[in-house]
FIKOLZA-1660 file (N, C-alpha, C; in steps of 0.1 Angstrom, whole numbers, plus 5000, padded with zeros to 4 digits):
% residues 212
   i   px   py   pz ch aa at
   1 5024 5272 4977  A  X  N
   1 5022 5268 4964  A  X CA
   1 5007 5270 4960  A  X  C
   2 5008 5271 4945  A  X  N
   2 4989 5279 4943  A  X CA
   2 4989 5266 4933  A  X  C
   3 4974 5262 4934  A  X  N
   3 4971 5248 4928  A  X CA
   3 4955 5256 4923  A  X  C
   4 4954 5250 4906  A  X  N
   4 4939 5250 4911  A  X CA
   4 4931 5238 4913  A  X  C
   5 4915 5243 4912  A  X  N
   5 4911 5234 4920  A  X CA
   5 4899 5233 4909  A  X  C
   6 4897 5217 4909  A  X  N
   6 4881 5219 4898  A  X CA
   6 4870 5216 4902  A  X  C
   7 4862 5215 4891  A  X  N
   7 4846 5211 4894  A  X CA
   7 4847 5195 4893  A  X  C
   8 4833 5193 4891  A  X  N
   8 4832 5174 4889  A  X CA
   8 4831 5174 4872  A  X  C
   9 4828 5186 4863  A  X  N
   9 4828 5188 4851  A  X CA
   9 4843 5192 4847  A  X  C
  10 4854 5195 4853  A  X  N
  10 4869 5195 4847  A  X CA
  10 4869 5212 4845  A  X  C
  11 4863 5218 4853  A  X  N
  11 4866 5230 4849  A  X CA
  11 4871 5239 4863  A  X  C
  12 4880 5249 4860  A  X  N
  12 4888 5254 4872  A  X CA
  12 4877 5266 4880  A  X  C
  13 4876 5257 4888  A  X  N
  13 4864 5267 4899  A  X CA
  13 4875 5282 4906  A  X  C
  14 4890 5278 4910  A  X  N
  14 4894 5287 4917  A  X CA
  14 4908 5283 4916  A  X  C
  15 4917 5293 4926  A  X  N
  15 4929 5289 4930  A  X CA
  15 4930 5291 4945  A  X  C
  16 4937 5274 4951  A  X  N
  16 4940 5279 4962  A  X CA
  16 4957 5277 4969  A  X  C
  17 4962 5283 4979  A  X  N
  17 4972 5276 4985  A  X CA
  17 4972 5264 4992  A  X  C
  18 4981 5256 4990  A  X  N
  18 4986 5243 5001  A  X CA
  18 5000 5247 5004  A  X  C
  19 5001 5239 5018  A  X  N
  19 5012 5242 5021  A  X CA
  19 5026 5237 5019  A  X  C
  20 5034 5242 5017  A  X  N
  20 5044 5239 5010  A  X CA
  20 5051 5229 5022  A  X  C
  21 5046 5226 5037  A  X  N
  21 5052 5219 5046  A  X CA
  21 5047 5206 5042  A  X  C
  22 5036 5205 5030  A  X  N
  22 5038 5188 5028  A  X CA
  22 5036 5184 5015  A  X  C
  23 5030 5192 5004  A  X  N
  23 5034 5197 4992  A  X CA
  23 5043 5200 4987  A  X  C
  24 5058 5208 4993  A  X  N
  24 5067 5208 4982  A  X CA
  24 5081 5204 4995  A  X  C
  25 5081 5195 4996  A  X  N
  25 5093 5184 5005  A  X CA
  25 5100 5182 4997  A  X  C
  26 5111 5185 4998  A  X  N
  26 5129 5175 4987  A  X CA
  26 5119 5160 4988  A  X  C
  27 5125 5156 4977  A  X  N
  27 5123 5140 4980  A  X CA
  27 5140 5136 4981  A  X  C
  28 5134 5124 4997  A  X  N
  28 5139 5119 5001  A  X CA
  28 5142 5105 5001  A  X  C
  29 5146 5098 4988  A  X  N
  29 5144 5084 4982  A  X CA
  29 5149 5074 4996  A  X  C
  30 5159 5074 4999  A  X  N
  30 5161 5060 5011  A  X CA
  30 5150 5067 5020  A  X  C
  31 5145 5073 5025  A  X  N
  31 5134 5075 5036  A  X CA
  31 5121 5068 5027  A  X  C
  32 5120 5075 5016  A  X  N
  32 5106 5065 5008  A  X CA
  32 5108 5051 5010  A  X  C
  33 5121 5048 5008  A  X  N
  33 5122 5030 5001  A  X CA
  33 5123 5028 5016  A  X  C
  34 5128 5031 5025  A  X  N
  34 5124 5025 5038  A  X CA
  34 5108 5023 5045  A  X  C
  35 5101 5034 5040  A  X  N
  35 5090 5031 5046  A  X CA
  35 5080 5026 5035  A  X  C
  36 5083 5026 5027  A  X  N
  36 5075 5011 5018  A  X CA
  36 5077 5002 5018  A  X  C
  37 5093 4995 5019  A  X  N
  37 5096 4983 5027  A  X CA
  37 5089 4975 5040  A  X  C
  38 5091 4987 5046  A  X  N
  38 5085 4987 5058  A  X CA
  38 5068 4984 5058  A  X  C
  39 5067 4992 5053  A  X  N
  39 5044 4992 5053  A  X CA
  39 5042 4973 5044  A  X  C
  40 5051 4969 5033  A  X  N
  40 5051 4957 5024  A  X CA
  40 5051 4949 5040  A  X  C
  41 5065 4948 5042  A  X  N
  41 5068 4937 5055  A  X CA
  41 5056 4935 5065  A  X  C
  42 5054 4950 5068  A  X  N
  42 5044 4945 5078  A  X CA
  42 5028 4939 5078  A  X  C
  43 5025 4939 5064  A  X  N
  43 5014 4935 5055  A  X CA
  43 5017 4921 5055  A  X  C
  44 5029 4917 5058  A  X  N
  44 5025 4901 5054  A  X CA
  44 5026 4892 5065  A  X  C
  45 5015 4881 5065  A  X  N
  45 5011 4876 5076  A  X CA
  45 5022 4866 5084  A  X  C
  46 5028 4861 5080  A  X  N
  46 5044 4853 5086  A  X CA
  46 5036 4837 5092  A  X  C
  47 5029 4835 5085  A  X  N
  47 5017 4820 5090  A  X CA
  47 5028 4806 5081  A  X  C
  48 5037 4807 5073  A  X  N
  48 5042 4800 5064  A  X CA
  48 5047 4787 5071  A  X  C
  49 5043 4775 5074  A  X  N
  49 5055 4767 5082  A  X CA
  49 5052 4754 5074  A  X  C
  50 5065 4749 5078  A  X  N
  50 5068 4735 5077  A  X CA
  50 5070 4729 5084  A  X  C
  51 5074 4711 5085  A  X  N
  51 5077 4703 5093  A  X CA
  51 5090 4698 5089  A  X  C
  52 5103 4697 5102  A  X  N
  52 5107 4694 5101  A  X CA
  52 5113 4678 5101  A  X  C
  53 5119 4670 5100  A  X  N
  53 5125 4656 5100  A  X CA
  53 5120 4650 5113  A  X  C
  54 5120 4658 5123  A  X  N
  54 5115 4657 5141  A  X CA
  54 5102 4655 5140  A  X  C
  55 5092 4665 5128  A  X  N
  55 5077 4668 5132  A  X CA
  55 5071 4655 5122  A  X  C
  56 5075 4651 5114  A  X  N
  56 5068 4643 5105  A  X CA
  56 5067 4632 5109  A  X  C
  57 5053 4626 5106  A  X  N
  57 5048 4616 5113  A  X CA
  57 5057 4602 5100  A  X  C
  58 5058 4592 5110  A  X  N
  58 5064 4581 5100  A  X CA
  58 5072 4573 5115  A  X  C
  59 5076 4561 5110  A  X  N
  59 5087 4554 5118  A  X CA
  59 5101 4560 5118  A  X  C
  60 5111 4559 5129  A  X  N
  60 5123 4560 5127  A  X CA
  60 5129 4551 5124  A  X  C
  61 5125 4538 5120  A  X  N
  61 5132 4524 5118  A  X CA
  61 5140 4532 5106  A  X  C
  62 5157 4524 5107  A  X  N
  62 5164 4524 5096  A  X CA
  62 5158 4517 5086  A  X  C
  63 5159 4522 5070  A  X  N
  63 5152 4512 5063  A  X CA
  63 5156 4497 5061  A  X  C
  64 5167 4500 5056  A  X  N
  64 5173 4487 5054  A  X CA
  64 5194 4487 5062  A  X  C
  65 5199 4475 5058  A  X  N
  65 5213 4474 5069  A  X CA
  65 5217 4480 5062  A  X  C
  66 5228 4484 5072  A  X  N
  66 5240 4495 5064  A  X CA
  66 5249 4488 5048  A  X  C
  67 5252 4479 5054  A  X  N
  67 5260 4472 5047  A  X CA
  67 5256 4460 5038  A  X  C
  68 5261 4457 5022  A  X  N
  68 5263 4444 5018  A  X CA
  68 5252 4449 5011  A  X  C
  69 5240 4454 5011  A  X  N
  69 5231 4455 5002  A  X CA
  69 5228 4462 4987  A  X  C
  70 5242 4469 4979  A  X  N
  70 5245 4470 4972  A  X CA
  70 5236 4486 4965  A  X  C
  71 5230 4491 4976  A  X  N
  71 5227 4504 4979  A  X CA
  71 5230 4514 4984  A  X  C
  72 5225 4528 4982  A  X  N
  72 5234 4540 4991  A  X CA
  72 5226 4535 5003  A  X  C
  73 5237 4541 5016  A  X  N
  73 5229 4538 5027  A  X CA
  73 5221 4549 5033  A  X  C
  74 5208 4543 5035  A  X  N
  74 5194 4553 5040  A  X CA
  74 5196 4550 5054  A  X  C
  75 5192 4565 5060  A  X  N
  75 5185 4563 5073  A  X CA
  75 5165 4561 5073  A  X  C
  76 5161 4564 5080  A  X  N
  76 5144 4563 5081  A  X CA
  76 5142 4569 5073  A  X  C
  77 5127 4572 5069  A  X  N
  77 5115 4578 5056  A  X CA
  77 5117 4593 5060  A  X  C
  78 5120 4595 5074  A  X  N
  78 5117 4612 5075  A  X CA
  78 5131 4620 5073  A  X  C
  79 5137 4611 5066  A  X  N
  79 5155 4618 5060  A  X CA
  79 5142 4632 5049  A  X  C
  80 5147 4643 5047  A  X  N
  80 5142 4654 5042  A  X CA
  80 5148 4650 5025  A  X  C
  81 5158 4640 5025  A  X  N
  81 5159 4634 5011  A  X CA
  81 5151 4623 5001  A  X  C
  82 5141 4623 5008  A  X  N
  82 5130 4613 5006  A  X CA
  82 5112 4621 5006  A  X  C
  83 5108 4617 4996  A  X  N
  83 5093 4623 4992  A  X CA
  83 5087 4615 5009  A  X  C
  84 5078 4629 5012  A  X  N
  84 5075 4627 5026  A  X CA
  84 5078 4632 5038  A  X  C
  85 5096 4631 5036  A  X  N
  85 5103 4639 5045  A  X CA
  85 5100 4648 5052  A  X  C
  86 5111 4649 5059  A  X  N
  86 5110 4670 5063  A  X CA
  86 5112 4673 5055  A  X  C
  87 5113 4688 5058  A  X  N
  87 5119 4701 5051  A  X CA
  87 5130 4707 5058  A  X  C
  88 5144 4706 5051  A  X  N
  88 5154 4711 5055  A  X CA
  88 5154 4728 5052  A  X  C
  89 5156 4735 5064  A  X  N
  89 5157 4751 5066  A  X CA
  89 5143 4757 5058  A  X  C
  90 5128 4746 5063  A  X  N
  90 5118 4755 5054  A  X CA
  90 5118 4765 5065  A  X  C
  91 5102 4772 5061  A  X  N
  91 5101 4785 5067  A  X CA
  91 5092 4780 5082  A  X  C
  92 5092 4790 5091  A  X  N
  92 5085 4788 5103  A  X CA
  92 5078 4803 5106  A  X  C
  93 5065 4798 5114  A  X  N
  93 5062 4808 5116  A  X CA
  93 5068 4825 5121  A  X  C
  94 5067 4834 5120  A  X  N
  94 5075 4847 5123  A  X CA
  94 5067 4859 5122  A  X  C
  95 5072 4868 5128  A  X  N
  95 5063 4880 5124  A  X CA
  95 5083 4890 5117  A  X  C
  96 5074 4898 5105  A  X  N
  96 5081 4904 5097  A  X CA
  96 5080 4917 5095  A  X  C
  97 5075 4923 5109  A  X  N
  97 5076 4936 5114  A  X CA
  97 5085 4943 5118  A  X  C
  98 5086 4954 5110  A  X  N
  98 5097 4968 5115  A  X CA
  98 5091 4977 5119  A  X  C
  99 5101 4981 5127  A  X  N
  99 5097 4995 5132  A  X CA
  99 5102 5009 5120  A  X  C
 100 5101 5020 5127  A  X  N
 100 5101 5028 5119  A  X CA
 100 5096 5043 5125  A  X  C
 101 5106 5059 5129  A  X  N
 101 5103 5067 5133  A  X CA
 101 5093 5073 5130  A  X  C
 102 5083 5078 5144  A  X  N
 102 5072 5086 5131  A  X CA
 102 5076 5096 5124  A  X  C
 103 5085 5103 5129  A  X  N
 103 5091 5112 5120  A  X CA
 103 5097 5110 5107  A  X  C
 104 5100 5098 5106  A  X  N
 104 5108 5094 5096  A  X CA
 104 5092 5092 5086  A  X  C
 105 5083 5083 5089  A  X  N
 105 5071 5076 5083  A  X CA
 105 5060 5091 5080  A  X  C
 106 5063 5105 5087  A  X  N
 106 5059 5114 5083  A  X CA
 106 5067 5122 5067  A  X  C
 107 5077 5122 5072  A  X  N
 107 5088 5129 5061  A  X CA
 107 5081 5119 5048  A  X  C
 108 5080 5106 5048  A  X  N
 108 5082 5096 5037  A  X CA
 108 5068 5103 5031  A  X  C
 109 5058 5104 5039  A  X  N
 109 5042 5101 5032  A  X CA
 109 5044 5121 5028  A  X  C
 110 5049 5129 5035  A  X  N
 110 5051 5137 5026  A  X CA
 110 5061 5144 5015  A  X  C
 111 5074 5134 5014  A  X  N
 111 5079 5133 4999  A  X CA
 111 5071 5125 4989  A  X  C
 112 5060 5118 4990  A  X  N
 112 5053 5111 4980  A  X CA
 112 5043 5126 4973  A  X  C
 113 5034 5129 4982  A  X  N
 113 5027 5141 4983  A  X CA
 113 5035 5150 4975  A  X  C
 114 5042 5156 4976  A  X  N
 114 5055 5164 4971  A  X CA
 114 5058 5161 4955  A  X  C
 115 5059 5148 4957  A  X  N
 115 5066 5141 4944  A  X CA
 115 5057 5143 4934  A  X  C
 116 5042 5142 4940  A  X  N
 116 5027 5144 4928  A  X CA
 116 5025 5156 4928  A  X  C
 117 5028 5165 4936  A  X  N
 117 5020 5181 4934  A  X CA
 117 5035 5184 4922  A  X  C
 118 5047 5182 4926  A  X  N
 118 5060 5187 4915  A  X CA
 118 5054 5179 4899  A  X  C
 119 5056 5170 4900  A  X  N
 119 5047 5159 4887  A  X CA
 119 5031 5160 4877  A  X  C
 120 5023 5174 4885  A  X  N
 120 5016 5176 4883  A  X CA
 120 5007 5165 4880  A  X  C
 121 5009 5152 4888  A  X  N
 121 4999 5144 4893  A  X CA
 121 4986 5144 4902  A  X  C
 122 4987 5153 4911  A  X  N
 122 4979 5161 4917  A  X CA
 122 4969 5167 4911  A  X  C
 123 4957 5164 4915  A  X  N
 123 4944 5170 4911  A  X CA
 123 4937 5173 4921  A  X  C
 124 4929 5185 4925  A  X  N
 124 4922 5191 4936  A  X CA
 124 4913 5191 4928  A  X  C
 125 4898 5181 4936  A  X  N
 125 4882 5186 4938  A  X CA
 125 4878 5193 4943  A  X  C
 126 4867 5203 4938  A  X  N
 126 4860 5215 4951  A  X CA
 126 4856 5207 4962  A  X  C
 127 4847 5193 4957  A  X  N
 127 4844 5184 4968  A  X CA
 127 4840 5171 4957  A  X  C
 128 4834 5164 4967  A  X  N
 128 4831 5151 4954  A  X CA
 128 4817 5142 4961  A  X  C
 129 4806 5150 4962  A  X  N
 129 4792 5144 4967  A  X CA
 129 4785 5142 4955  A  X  C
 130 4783 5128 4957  A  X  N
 130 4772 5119 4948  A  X CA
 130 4761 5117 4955  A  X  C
 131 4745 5121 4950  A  X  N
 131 4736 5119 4952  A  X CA
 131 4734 5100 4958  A  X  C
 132 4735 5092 4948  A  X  N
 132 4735 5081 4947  A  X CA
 132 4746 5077 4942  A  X  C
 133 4750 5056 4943  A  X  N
 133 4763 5052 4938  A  X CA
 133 4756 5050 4922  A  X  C
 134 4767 5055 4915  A  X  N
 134 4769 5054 4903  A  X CA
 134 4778 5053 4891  A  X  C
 135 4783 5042 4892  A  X  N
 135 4797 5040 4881  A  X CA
 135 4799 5050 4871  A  X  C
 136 4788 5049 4865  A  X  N
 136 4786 5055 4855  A  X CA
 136 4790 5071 4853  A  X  C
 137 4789 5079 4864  A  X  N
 137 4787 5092 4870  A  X CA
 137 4804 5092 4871  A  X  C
 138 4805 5084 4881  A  X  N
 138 4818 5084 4882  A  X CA
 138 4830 5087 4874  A  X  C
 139 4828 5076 4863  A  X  N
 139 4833 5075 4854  A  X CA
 139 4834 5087 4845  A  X  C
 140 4825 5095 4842  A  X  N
 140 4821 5105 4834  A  X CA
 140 4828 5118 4842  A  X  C
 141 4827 5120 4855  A  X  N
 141 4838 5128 4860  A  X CA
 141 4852 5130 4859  A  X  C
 142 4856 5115 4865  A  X  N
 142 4870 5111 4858  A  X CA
 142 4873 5112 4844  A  X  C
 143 4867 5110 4836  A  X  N
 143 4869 5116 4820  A  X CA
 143 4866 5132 4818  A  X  C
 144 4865 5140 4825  A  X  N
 144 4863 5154 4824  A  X CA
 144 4872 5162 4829  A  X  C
 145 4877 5152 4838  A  X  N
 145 4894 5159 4846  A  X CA
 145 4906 5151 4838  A  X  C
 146 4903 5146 4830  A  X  N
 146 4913 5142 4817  A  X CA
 146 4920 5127 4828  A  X  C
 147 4913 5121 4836  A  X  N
 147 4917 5108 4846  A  X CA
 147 4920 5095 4835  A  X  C
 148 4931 5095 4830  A  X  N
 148 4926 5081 4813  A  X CA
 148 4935 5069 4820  A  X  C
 149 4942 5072 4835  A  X  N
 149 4948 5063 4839  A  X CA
 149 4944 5058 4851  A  X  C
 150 4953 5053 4863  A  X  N
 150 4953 5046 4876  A  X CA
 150 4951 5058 4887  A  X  C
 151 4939 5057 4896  A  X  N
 151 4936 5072 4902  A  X CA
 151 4935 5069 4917  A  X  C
 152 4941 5076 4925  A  X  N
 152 4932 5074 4941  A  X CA
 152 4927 5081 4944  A  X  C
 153 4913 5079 4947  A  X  N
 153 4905 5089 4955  A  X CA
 153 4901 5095 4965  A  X  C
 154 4912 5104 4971  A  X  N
 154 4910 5109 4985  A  X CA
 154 4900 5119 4987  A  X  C
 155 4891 5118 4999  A  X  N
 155 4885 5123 5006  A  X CA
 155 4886 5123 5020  A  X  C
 156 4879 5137 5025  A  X  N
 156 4883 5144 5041  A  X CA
 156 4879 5130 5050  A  X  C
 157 4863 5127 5049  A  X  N
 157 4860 5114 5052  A  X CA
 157 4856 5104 5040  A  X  C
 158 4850 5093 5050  A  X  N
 158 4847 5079 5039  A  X CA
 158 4835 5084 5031  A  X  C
 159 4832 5087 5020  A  X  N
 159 4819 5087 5013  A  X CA
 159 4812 5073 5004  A  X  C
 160 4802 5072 5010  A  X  N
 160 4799 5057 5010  A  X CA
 160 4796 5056 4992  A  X  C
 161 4787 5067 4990  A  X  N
 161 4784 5070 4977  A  X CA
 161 4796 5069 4967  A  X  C
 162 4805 5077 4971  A  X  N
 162 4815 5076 4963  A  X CA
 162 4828 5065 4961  A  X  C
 163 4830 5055 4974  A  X  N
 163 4831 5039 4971  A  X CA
 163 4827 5034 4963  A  X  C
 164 4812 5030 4966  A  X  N
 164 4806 5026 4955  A  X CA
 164 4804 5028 4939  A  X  C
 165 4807 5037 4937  A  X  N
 165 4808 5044 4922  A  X CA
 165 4821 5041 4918  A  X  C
 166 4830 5039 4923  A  X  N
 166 4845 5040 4924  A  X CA
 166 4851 5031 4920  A  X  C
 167 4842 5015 4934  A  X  N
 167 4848 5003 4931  A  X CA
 167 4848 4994 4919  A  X  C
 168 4837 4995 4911  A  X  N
 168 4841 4985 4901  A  X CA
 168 4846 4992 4886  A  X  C
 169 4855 5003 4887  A  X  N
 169 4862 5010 4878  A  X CA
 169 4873 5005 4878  A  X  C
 170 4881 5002 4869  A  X  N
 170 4896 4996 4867  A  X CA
 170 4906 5007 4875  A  X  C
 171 4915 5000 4881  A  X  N
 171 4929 5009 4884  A  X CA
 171 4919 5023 4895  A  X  C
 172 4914 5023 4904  A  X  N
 172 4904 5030 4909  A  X CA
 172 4904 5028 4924  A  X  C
 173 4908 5033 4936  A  X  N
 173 4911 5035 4950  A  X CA
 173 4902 5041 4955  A  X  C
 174 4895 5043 4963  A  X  N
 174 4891 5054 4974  A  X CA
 174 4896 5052 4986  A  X  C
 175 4900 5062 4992  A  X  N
 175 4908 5067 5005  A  X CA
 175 4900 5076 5011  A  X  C
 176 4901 5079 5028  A  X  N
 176 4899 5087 5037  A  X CA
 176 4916 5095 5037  A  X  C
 177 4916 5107 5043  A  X  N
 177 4928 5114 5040  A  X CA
 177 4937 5107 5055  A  X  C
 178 4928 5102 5068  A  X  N
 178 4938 5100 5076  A  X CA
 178 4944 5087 5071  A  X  C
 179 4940 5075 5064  A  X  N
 179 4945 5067 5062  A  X CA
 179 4957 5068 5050  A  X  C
 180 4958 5078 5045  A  X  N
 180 4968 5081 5031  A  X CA
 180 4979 5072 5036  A  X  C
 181 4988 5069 5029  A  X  N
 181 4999 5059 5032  A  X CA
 181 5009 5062 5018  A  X  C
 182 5018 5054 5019  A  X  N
 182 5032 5058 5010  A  X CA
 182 5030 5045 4998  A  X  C
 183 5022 5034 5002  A  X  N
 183 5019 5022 4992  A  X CA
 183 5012 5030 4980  A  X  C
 184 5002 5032 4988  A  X  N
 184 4990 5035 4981  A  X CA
 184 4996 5045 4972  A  X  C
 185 4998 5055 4973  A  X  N
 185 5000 5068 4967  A  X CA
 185 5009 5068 4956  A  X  C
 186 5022 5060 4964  A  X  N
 186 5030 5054 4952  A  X CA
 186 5025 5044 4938  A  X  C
 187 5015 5036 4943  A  X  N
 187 5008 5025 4932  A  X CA
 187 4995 5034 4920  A  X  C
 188 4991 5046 4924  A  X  N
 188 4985 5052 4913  A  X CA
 188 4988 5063 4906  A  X  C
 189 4985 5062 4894  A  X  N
 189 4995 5074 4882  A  X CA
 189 4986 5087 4889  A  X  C
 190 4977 5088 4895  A  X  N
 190 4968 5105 4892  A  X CA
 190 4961 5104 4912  A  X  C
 191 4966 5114 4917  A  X  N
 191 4960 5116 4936  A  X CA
 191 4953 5126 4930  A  X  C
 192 4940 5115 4932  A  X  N
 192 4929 5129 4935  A  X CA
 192 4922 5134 4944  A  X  C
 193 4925 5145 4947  A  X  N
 193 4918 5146 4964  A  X CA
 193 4906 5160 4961  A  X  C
 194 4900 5159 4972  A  X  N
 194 4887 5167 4974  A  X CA
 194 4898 5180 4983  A  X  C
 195 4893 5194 4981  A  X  N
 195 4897 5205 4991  A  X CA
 195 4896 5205 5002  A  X  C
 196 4887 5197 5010  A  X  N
 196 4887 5192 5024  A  X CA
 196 4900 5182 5030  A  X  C
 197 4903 5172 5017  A  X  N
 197 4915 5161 5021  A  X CA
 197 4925 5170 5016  A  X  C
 198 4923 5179 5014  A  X  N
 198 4940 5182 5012  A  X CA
 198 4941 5191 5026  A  X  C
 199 4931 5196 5029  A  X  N
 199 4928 5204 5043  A  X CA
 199 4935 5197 5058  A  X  C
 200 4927 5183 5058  A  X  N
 200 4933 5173 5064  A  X CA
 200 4942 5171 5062  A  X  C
 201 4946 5166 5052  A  X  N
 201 4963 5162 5048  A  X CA
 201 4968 5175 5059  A  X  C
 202 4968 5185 5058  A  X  N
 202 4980 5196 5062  A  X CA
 202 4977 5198 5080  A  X  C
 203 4964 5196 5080  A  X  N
 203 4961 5196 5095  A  X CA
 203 4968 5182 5104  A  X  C
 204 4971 5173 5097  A  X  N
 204 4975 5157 5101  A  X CA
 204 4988 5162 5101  A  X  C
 205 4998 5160 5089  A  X  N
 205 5012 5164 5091  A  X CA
 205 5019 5176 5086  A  X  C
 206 5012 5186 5090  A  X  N
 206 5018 5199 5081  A  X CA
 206 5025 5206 5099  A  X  C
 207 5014 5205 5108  A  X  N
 207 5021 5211 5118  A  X CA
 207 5035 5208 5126  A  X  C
 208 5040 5216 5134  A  X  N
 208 5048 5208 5146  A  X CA
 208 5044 5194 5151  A  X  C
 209 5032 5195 5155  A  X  N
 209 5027 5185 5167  A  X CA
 209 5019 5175 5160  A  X  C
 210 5022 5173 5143  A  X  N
 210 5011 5164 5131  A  X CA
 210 5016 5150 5140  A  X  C
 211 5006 5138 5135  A  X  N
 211 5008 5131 5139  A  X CA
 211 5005 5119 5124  A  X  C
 212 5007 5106 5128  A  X  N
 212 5009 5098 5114  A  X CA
 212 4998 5085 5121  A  X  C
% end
């Protein structure tokens, strides 16, 4: 597939190929929706508990006698039907981890990739080095590549410069290319990558022997 590629001014420096092994993948929707489920679940920390009728501190005394007193009959304070109580069937701690084949978690992160190069969501930088952090700069690039929406910014490595310029922009990501993921990519309207991260990209999972 021939893509081109631009400047930090929005203008087409060149054309190059990417490979169509991670660029143009069928999309495969239950492989996606499994491995975004999956990356969600495993993001959440499972710390959630309660106490049950057993853990709560209080007397067991019955309150009052069964009988004759012209009320429903109560057991103790830690009945879960009484302010105080337990909690009947709350939650307890857990981990809410799935598994998931690499092969499968490969195929997923490249039907997303796929989904943006067909959508012409995909935008290729020659590269993207900033002298200094500068919002402002930033900003003015992203308005030159016609960016008027939610963007992520991949690069080959971390550019410290270009975090910082990055982070306090609305709807605005920066990424390293090994960390790309199926969340991420999915949550912004415009992947912008530098020609190094798409380099990466194909060197990570484009081969036989890619790894995730």
């Amino acid at each position: 597939m021939e893509v081109p590629v631009y400047s930090l001014t929005g203008e087409v420096v060149k054309h190059i190929e990417i490979s169509d092994r991670v660029f143009a993948v069928p999309f495969n929707q239950a492989v996606v929706h499994q491995a975004l489920v999956r990356q969600q679940a495993n993001a959440r920390q499972g710390t959630a508990s309660t106490k049950t009728r057993s853990e709560v501190s209080g007397s067991s005394r019955k309150l009052f006698r069964q009988k004759h007193t012209g009320m429903a009959r109560a057991g103790n304070r830690k009945s879960p039907l009484r302010r105080g109580g337990g909690i009947t069937f709350g939650p307890k701690p857990r981990s809410y981890r799935q598994a998931m084949p690499k092969k499968m978690r490969r195929l997923a992160l490249k039907c997303v990739l796929s989904a943006k190069a067909r959508d012409e969501e995909l935008v290729i930088l020659e590269q993207l080095k900033l002298e200094e952090p500068r919002t402002k700069e930033m900003a003015g690039i992203l308005a030159a590549l016609g960016v008027d929406s939610s963007a992520l910014i991949v690069t080959s490595e971390p550019e410290e410069n270009g975090i910082k310029s990055a982070r306090n922009l609305a709807g605005m990501k920066t990424l390293p290319a090994s960390i790309l993921n199926v969340v991420d990519i999915l949550s912004y309207k415009v992947l912008l990558m530098t020609e190094a991260a798409v380099r990466k990209a194909e060197q990570l999972w484009g081969g036989s022997n890619a790894s995730i």
